[in-house]
Wavefront OBJ file of the C-alpha trace (Angstrom):
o trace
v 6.497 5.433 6.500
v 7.679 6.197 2.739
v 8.319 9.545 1.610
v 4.625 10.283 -0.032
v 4.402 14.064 0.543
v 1.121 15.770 0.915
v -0.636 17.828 -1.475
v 1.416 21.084 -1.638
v -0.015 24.306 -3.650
v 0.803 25.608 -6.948
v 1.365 28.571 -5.609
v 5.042 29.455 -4.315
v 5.802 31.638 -1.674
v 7.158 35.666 -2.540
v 10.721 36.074 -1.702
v 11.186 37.158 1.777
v 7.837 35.253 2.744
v 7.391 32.851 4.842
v 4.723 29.875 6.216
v 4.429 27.931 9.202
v 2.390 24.841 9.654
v 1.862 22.498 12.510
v -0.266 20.046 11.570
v -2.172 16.365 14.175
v -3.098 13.670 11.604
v -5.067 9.991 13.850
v -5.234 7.305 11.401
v -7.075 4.534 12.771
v -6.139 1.146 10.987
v -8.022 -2.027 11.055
v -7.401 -4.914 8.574
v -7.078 -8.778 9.492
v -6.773 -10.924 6.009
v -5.159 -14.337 5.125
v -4.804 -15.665 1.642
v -2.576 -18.962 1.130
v 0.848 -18.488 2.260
v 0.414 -15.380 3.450
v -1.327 -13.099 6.161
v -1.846 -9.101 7.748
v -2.649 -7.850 10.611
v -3.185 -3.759 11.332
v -4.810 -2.900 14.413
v -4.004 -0.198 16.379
v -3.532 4.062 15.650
v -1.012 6.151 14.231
v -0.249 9.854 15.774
v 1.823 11.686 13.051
v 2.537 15.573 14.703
v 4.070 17.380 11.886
v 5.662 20.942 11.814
v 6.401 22.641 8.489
v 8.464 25.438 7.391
v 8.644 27.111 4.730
v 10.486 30.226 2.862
v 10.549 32.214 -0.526
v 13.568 32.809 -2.476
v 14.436 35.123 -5.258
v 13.418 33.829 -8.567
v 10.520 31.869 -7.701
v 11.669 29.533 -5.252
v 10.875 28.303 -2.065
v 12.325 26.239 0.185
v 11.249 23.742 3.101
v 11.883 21.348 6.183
v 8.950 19.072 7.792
v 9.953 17.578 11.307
v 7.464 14.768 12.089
v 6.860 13.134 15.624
v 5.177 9.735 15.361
v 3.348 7.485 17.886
v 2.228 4.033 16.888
v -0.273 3.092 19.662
v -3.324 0.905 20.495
v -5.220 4.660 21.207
v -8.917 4.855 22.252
v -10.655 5.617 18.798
v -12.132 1.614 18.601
v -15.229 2.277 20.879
v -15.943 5.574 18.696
v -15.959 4.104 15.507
v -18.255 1.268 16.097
v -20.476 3.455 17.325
v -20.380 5.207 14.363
v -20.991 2.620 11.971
v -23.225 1.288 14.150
v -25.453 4.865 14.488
v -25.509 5.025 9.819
v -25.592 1.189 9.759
v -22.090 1.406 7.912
v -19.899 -1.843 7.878
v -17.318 -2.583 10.504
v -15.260 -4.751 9.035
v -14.515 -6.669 11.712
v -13.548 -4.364 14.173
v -16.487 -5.073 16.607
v -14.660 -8.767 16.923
v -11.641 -7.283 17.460
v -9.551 -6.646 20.691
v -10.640 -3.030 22.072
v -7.502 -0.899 21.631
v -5.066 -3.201 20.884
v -1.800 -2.562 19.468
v -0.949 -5.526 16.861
v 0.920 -5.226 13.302
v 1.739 -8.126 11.636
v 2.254 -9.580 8.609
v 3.386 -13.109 7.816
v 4.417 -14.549 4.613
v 5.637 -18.588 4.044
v 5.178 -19.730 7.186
v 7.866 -16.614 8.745
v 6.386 -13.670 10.359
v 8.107 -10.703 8.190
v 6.785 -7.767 9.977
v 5.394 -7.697 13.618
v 4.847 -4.641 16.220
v 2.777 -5.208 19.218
v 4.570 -2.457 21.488
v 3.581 1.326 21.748
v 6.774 3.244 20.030
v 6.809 7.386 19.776
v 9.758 9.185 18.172
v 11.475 11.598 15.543
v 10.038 10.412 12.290
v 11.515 10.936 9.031
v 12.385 14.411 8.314
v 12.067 15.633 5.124
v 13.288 18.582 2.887
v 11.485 20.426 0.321
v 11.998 22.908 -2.868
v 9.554 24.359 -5.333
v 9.835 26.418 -8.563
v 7.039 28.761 -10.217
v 6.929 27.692 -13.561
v 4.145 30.433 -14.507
v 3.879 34.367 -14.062
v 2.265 35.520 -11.081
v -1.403 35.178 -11.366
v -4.596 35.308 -9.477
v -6.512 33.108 -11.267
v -3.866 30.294 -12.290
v -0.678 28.822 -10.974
v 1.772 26.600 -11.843
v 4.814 24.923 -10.099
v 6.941 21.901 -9.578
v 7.516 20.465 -6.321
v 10.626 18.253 -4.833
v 10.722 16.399 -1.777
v 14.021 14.601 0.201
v 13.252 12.345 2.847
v 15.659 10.843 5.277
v 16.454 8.083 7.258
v 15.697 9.556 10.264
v 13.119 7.058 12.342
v 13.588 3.985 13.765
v 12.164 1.472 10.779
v 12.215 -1.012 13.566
v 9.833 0.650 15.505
v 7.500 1.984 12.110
v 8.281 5.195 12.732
v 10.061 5.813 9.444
v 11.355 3.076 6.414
v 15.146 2.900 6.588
v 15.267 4.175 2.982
v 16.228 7.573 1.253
v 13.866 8.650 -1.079
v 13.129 11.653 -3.465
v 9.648 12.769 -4.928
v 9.333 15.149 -7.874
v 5.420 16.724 -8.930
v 3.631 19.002 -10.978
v 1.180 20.967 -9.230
v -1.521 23.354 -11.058
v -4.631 25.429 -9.741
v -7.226 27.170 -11.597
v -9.659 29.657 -9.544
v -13.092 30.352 -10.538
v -14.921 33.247 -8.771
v -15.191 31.449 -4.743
v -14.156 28.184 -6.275
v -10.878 26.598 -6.593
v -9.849 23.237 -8.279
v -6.436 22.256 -7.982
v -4.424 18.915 -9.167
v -0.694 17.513 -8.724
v 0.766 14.382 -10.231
v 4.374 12.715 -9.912
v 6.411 10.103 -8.665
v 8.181 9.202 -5.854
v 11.849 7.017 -6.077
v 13.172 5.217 -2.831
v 16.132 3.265 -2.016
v 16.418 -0.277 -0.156
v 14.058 0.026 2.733
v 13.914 -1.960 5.968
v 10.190 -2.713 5.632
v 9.537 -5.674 4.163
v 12.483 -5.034 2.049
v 11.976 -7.898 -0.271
v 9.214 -7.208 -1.684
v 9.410 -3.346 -1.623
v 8.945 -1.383 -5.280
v 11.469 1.151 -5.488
v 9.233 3.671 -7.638
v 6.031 5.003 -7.058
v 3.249 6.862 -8.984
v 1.051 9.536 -6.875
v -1.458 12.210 -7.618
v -4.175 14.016 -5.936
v -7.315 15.632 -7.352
v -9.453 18.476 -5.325
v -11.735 21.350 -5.067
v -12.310 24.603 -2.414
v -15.691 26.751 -2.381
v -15.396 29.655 -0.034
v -18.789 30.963 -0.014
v -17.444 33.434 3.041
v -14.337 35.002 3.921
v -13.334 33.246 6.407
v -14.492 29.578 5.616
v -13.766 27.179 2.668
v -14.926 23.798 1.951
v -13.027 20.903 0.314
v -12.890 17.772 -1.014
v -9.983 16.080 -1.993
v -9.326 12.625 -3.810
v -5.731 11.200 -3.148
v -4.343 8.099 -4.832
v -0.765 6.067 -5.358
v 0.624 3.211 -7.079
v 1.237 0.512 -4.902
v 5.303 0.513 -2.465
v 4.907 -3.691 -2.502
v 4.915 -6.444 -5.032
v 4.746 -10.281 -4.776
v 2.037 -10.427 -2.547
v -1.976 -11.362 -3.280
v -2.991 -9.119 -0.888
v -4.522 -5.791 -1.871
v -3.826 -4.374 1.371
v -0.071 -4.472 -0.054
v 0.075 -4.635 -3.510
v -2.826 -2.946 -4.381
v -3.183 0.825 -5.766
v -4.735 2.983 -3.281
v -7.300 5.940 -3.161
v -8.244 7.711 -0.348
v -11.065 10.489 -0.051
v -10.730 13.515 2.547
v -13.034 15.824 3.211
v -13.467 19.435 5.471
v -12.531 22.466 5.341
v -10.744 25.959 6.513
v -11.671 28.684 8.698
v -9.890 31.763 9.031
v -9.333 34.843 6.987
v -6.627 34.862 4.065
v -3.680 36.660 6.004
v -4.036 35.642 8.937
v -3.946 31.903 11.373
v -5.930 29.156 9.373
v -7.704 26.044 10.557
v -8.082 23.368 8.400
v -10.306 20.265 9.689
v -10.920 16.783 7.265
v -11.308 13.210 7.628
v -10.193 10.553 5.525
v -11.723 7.452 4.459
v -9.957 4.438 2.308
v -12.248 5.294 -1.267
v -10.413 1.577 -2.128
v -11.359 -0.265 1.063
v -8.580 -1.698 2.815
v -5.808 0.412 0.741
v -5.498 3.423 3.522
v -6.744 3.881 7.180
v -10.207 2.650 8.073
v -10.735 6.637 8.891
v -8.148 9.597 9.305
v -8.745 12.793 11.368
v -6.575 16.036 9.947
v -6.321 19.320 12.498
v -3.534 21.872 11.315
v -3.022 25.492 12.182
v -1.211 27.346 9.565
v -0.243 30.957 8.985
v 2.331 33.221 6.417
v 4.144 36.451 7.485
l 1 2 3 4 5 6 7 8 9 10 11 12 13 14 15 16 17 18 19 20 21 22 23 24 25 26 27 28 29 30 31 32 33 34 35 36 37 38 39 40 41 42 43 44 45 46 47 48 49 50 51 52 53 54 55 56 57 58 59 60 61 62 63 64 65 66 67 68 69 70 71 72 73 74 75 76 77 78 79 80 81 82 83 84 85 86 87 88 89 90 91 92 93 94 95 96 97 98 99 100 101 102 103 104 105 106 107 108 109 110 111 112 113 114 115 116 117 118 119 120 121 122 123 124 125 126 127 128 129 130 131 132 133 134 135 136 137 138 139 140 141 142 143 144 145 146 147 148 149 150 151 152 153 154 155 156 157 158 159 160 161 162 163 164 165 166 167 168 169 170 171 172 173 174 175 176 177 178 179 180 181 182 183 184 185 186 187 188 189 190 191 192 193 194 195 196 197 198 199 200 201 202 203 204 205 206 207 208 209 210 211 212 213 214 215 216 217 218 219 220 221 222 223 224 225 226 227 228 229 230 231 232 233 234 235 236 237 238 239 240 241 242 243 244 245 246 247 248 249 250 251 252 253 254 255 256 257 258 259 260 261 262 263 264 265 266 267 268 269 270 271 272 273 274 275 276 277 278 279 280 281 282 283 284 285 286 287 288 289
Protein backbone atom coordinates (compact mmCIF):
# COMPACT_ATOMS: atom_id res chain seq x y z
CA UNK A 1 0.00 0.00 0.00
CA UNK A 2 3.30 2.26 0.38
CA UNK A 3 4.89 3.77 -2.46
CA UNK A 4 7.69 0.84 -3.15
CA UNK A 5 8.05 1.16 -6.95
CA UNK A 6 9.07 -1.74 -9.04
CA UNK A 7 12.26 -2.40 -10.58
CA UNK A 8 12.51 0.18 -13.43
CA UNK A 9 15.51 -0.06 -16.16
CA UNK A 10 18.61 1.82 -16.45
CA UNK A 11 17.85 2.54 -19.58
CA UNK A 12 15.73 5.84 -20.36
CA UNK A 13 13.53 6.25 -23.06
CA UNK A 14 14.80 8.49 -26.55
CA UNK A 15 13.04 11.72 -26.77
CA UNK A 16 9.91 11.43 -28.67
CA UNK A 17 9.60 7.66 -27.46
CA UNK A 18 7.27 6.25 -25.76
CA UNK A 19 6.15 2.82 -23.56
CA UNK A 20 3.04 1.40 -22.51
CA UNK A 21 2.56 -1.21 -19.89
CA UNK A 22 -0.45 -2.90 -18.44
CA UNK A 23 0.53 -5.11 -16.08
CA UNK A 24 -2.12 -8.27 -13.44
CA UNK A 25 -0.04 -8.95 -10.29
CA UNK A 26 -2.33 -12.08 -7.56
CA UNK A 27 -0.60 -12.07 -4.37
CA UNK A 28 -1.92 -14.68 -2.27
CA UNK A 29 -1.29 -13.93 1.55
CA UNK A 30 -1.48 -16.31 4.37
CA UNK A 31 0.01 -15.58 7.85
CA UNK A 32 -1.79 -16.22 11.35
CA UNK A 33 0.88 -15.40 14.35
CA UNK A 34 0.47 -14.25 18.04
CA UNK A 35 3.30 -13.23 20.26
CA UNK A 36 2.38 -11.58 23.80
CA UNK A 37 0.41 -8.55 23.43
CA UNK A 38 0.11 -8.72 20.09
CA UNK A 39 -1.38 -10.67 17.00
CA UNK A 40 -1.82 -10.86 12.69
CA UNK A 41 -3.96 -12.16 10.66
CA UNK A 42 -3.57 -12.11 6.49
CA UNK A 43 -5.75 -14.31 4.68
CA UNK A 44 -7.23 -13.58 1.66
CA UNK A 45 -5.76 -12.17 -2.18
CA UNK A 46 -4.75 -9.03 -3.54
CA UNK A 47 -5.60 -8.05 -7.41
CA UNK A 48 -3.30 -5.03 -8.22
CA UNK A 49 -4.20 -4.09 -12.30
CA UNK A 50 -1.65 -1.57 -13.13
CA UNK A 51 -1.29 0.60 -16.35
CA UNK A 52 1.95 2.49 -17.03
CA UNK A 53 2.95 5.25 -19.20
CA UNK A 54 5.74 6.42 -20.09
CA UNK A 55 7.60 9.23 -22.38
CA UNK A 56 11.16 10.55 -23.39
CA UNK A 57 12.18 14.03 -23.12
CA UNK A 58 15.01 16.01 -24.52
CA UNK A 59 18.10 15.69 -22.52
CA UNK A 60 17.75 12.36 -21.19
CA UNK A 61 14.62 12.38 -19.46
CA UNK A 62 11.63 10.56 -19.21
CA UNK A 63 8.65 10.96 -17.66
CA UNK A 64 5.73 8.71 -16.14
CA UNK A 65 2.15 8.06 -14.59
CA UNK A 66 1.04 4.45 -13.15
CA UNK A 67 -2.85 4.20 -12.52
CA UNK A 68 -3.44 1.12 -10.31
CA UNK A 69 -6.89 -0.68 -9.73
CA UNK A 70 -6.88 -2.82 -6.59
CA UNK A 71 -9.17 -5.63 -5.29
CA UNK A 72 -8.66 -7.05 -1.85
CA UNK A 73 -10.68 -10.33 -1.94
CA UNK A 74 -11.01 -13.83 -0.40
CA UNK A 75 -10.28 -15.14 -4.39
CA UNK A 76 -10.09 -18.88 -5.26
CA UNK A 77 -6.20 -19.47 -5.28
CA UNK A 78 -6.44 -21.54 -1.55
CA UNK A 79 -7.48 -24.96 -3.12
CA UNK A 80 -4.52 -24.46 -5.79
CA UNK A 81 -1.87 -23.90 -3.55
CA UNK A 82 -2.35 -26.74 -1.24
CA UNK A 83 -2.34 -28.77 -3.90
CA UNK A 84 0.76 -27.58 -4.79
CA UNK A 85 2.60 -27.99 -1.75
CA UNK A 86 0.96 -30.93 -1.29
CA UNK A 87 2.10 -32.48 -5.06
CA UNK A 88 6.49 -31.27 -3.99
CA UNK A 89 5.73 -32.02 -0.31
CA UNK A 90 6.43 -28.18 0.35
CA UNK A 91 5.09 -26.68 3.72
CA UNK A 92 1.72 -25.07 4.02
CA UNK A 93 1.98 -23.12 6.71
CA UNK A 94 -1.14 -23.47 7.93
CA UNK A 95 -3.22 -22.79 5.18
CA UNK A 96 -4.74 -26.35 4.90
CA UNK A 97 -6.40 -25.37 8.56
CA UNK A 98 -7.48 -22.39 7.33
CA UNK A 99 -10.97 -21.15 6.10
CA UNK A 100 -11.13 -21.89 2.16
CA UNK A 101 -11.20 -18.42 0.57
CA UNK A 102 -11.75 -16.33 3.24
CA UNK A 103 -11.28 -12.74 3.36
CA UNK A 104 -9.77 -11.78 6.98
CA UNK A 105 -6.96 -9.01 7.83
CA UNK A 106 -6.30 -8.32 11.13
CA UNK A 107 -3.96 -7.29 13.38
CA UNK A 108 -4.34 -6.65 17.09
CA UNK A 109 -1.99 -5.08 19.43
CA UNK A 110 -2.72 -4.51 23.58
CA UNK A 111 -5.74 -5.98 23.80
CA UNK A 112 -7.32 -3.29 20.70
CA UNK A 113 -7.73 -4.58 17.30
CA UNK A 114 -5.58 -1.84 15.21
CA UNK A 115 -6.20 -3.04 11.78
CA UNK A 116 -9.14 -5.31 10.61
CA UNK A 117 -10.73 -5.96 6.93
CA UNK A 118 -13.01 -8.82 6.47
CA UNK A 119 -15.05 -7.23 3.43
CA UNK A 120 -14.17 -7.55 -0.37
CA UNK A 121 -13.12 -3.72 -1.41
CA UNK A 122 -11.99 -2.87 -5.31
CA UNK A 123 -10.99 0.67 -6.29
CA UNK A 124 -8.55 3.43 -7.73
CA UNK A 125 -5.35 2.72 -5.90
CA UNK A 126 -2.66 5.08 -5.39
CA UNK A 127 -1.50 6.72 -8.44
CA UNK A 128 1.83 7.49 -8.81
CA UNK A 129 4.18 9.77 -10.92
CA UNK A 130 7.51 9.08 -12.21
CA UNK A 131 10.86 10.86 -13.70
CA UNK A 132 14.20 9.46 -14.71
CA UNK A 133 17.56 10.95 -15.81
CA UNK A 134 20.45 9.17 -17.93
CA UNK A 135 23.35 9.76 -16.05
CA UNK A 136 25.67 7.87 -18.73
CA UNK A 137 26.20 8.21 -22.65
CA UNK A 138 24.17 6.10 -24.71
CA UNK A 139 25.47 2.64 -24.71
CA UNK A 140 24.71 -0.86 -25.68
CA UNK A 141 26.47 -2.60 -23.31
CA UNK A 142 26.00 -0.33 -20.06
CA UNK A 143 23.50 2.07 -18.64
CA UNK A 144 23.08 4.22 -16.01
CA UNK A 145 20.17 6.34 -14.53
CA UNK A 146 18.39 7.66 -11.53
CA UNK A 147 14.88 7.09 -10.95
CA UNK A 148 12.07 9.24 -8.87
CA UNK A 149 8.80 8.18 -7.88
CA UNK A 150 5.58 10.46 -6.31
CA UNK A 151 2.86 8.62 -4.93
CA UNK A 152 -0.45 9.98 -3.86
CA UNK A 153 -3.13 9.71 -1.64
CA UNK A 154 -5.37 8.46 -3.93
CA UNK A 155 -7.06 5.02 -2.36
CA UNK A 156 -9.20 4.53 0.27
CA UNK A 157 -6.55 3.52 3.30
CA UNK A 158 -9.69 2.37 4.96
CA UNK A 159 -10.41 -0.09 2.60
CA UNK A 160 -6.26 -1.16 1.95
CA UNK A 161 -6.37 -0.01 -1.21
CA UNK A 162 -3.72 2.66 -0.74
CA UNK A 163 -1.90 4.20 2.82
CA UNK A 164 -3.25 7.71 3.36
CA UNK A 165 0.34 9.01 3.09
CA UNK A 166 2.40 11.00 0.39
CA UNK A 167 5.51 9.57 -0.29
CA UNK A 168 8.61 10.05 -2.63
CA UNK A 169 11.26 7.34 -3.70
CA UNK A 170 14.61 8.26 -5.24
CA UNK A 171 17.11 5.12 -6.91
CA UNK A 172 20.05 4.38 -8.75
CA UNK A 173 19.60 1.95 -11.36
CA UNK A 174 22.63 0.31 -13.47
CA UNK A 175 22.80 -2.61 -16.14
CA UNK A 176 25.69 -4.26 -17.61
CA UNK A 177 25.06 -6.66 -20.80
CA UNK A 178 27.17 -9.52 -21.59
CA UNK A 179 26.72 -11.20 -25.03
CA UNK A 180 22.67 -12.85 -24.39
CA UNK A 181 23.06 -12.05 -20.74
CA UNK A 182 22.02 -9.15 -18.78
CA UNK A 183 22.54 -8.34 -15.00
CA UNK A 184 21.02 -5.36 -13.76
CA UNK A 185 20.78 -3.75 -10.03
CA UNK A 186 18.94 -0.59 -8.39
CA UNK A 187 19.21 0.63 -4.83
CA UNK A 188 17.46 3.66 -2.92
CA UNK A 189 15.12 4.79 -0.52
CA UNK A 190 11.78 5.55 -0.19
CA UNK A 191 10.40 8.69 2.36
CA UNK A 192 6.60 8.76 3.38
CA UNK A 193 4.52 10.99 5.37
CA UNK A 194 1.93 10.13 8.31
CA UNK A 195 0.03 7.18 7.00
CA UNK A 196 -3.36 5.83 8.04
CA UNK A 197 -2.09 2.25 8.44
CA UNK A 198 -1.18 1.49 11.60
CA UNK A 199 0.03 4.96 11.86
CA UNK A 200 1.71 4.57 15.16
CA UNK A 201 4.01 2.46 14.56
CA UNK A 202 4.74 3.33 10.86
CA UNK A 203 8.70 4.21 9.89
CA UNK A 204 8.69 7.11 7.79
CA UNK A 205 11.91 6.02 5.69
CA UNK A 206 12.63 3.08 3.91
CA UNK A 207 15.66 1.29 2.33
CA UNK A 208 14.95 -0.87 -1.03
CA UNK A 209 16.98 -2.56 -3.68
CA UNK A 210 16.64 -5.25 -6.15
CA UNK A 211 19.25 -7.56 -7.67
CA UNK A 212 18.64 -9.61 -11.16
CA UNK A 213 19.72 -11.32 -14.24
CA UNK A 214 18.14 -11.98 -18.11
CA UNK A 215 19.60 -14.80 -20.55
CA UNK A 216 17.97 -14.62 -23.92
CA UNK A 217 19.26 -17.60 -25.55
CA UNK A 218 16.56 -16.69 -28.57
CA UNK A 219 15.15 -13.70 -29.97
CA UNK A 220 12.15 -13.72 -28.82
CA UNK A 221 12.43 -15.27 -25.23
CA UNK A 222 14.43 -14.24 -22.07
CA UNK A 223 14.70 -15.76 -18.77
CA UNK A 224 15.02 -14.05 -15.36
CA UNK A 225 15.52 -14.13 -11.99
CA UNK A 226 15.18 -11.43 -9.80
CA UNK A 227 15.91 -10.95 -5.94
CA UNK A 228 13.90 -7.98 -4.35
CA UNK A 229 14.37 -6.78 -0.78
CA UNK A 230 13.33 -3.62 1.70
CA UNK A 231 13.89 -2.36 5.04
CA UNK A 232 11.09 -2.85 7.13
CA UNK A 233 7.60 0.36 6.93
CA UNK A 234 6.84 -0.77 10.93
CA UNK A 235 8.58 -0.59 14.23
CA UNK A 236 7.55 -1.51 17.83
CA UNK A 237 6.27 -4.69 17.09
CA UNK A 238 7.96 -8.47 17.73
CA UNK A 239 6.54 -9.66 14.85
CA UNK A 240 8.64 -10.25 11.74
CA UNK A 241 5.73 -10.19 9.61
CA UNK A 242 5.90 -6.27 10.49
CA UNK A 243 9.02 -5.25 11.57
CA UNK A 244 11.08 -7.46 9.86
CA UNK A 245 13.30 -6.75 6.57
CA UNK A 246 11.93 -8.49 3.68
CA UNK A 247 13.24 -10.41 0.53
CA UNK A 248 11.30 -11.73 -2.01
CA UNK A 249 12.48 -13.98 -5.06
CA UNK A 250 10.63 -13.80 -8.61
CA UNK A 251 11.22 -15.74 -11.25
CA UNK A 252 10.04 -16.10 -15.35
CA UNK A 253 10.54 -14.63 -18.12
CA UNK A 254 9.68 -12.62 -21.58
CA UNK A 255 8.53 -13.58 -24.87
CA UNK A 256 8.36 -11.43 -27.71
CA UNK A 257 10.76 -9.80 -30.07
CA UNK A 258 12.66 -6.46 -29.02
CA UNK A 259 10.36 -3.86 -30.93
CA UNK A 260 7.52 -5.16 -30.76
CA UNK A 261 4.42 -6.39 -27.80
CA UNK A 262 6.27 -8.24 -24.86
CA UNK A 263 5.03 -10.80 -22.38
CA UNK A 264 6.56 -11.07 -19.30
CA UNK A 265 5.35 -14.08 -16.90
CA UNK A 266 7.03 -14.64 -13.00
CA UNK A 267 6.03 -15.75 -9.71
CA UNK A 268 7.06 -14.62 -6.49
CA UNK A 269 7.83 -16.35 -3.40
CA UNK A 270 8.64 -14.65 0.24
CA UNK A 271 12.83 -15.72 0.11
CA UNK A 272 12.27 -14.42 4.10
CA UNK A 273 9.19 -16.50 4.93
CA UNK A 274 6.41 -14.59 6.15
CA UNK A 275 7.96 -11.03 4.97
CA UNK A 276 5.94 -10.93 1.39
CA UNK A 277 3.02 -13.00 -0.14
CA UNK A 278 2.97 -16.74 0.42
CA UNK A 279 3.24 -16.74 -3.67
CA UNK A 280 2.73 -13.86 -6.33
CA UNK A 281 1.69 -14.39 -10.01
CA UNK A 282 3.06 -11.38 -12.50
CA UNK A 283 1.34 -11.22 -16.29
CA UNK A 284 2.15 -7.80 -18.12
CA UNK A 285 1.99 -6.89 -21.77
CA UNK A 286 4.27 -4.15 -22.66
CA UNK A 287 5.31 -2.42 -25.86
CA UNK A 288 7.41 1.10 -27.08
CA UNK A 289 6.58 3.12 -30.26
Amino acid sequence: IYGLPAAAPATVLAPGQSAFALSEDVASNNVDVNRPGESLLLDGETYRTTLRLRHGLPGGVEIGLELPYLVQTGGFLDHFIIGWHDTFSLPQGGREQEPRNRLLYRYQRGGSTALLLDRRSAGLGDILLSAGWRLSAPSERDAFSLRATLKLPTGDADKLLGSGSTDLALWLCASHRLSDVSLYAAVGALAMSDAKVLRDQQRHLVGFGSLGAAWGPLSWLAFKLQVDGHTPFYRDTALKELGGASLQLNMGGTLGRPGGTLLDLAVGEDLRVDTAPDVVFHLALRRQF
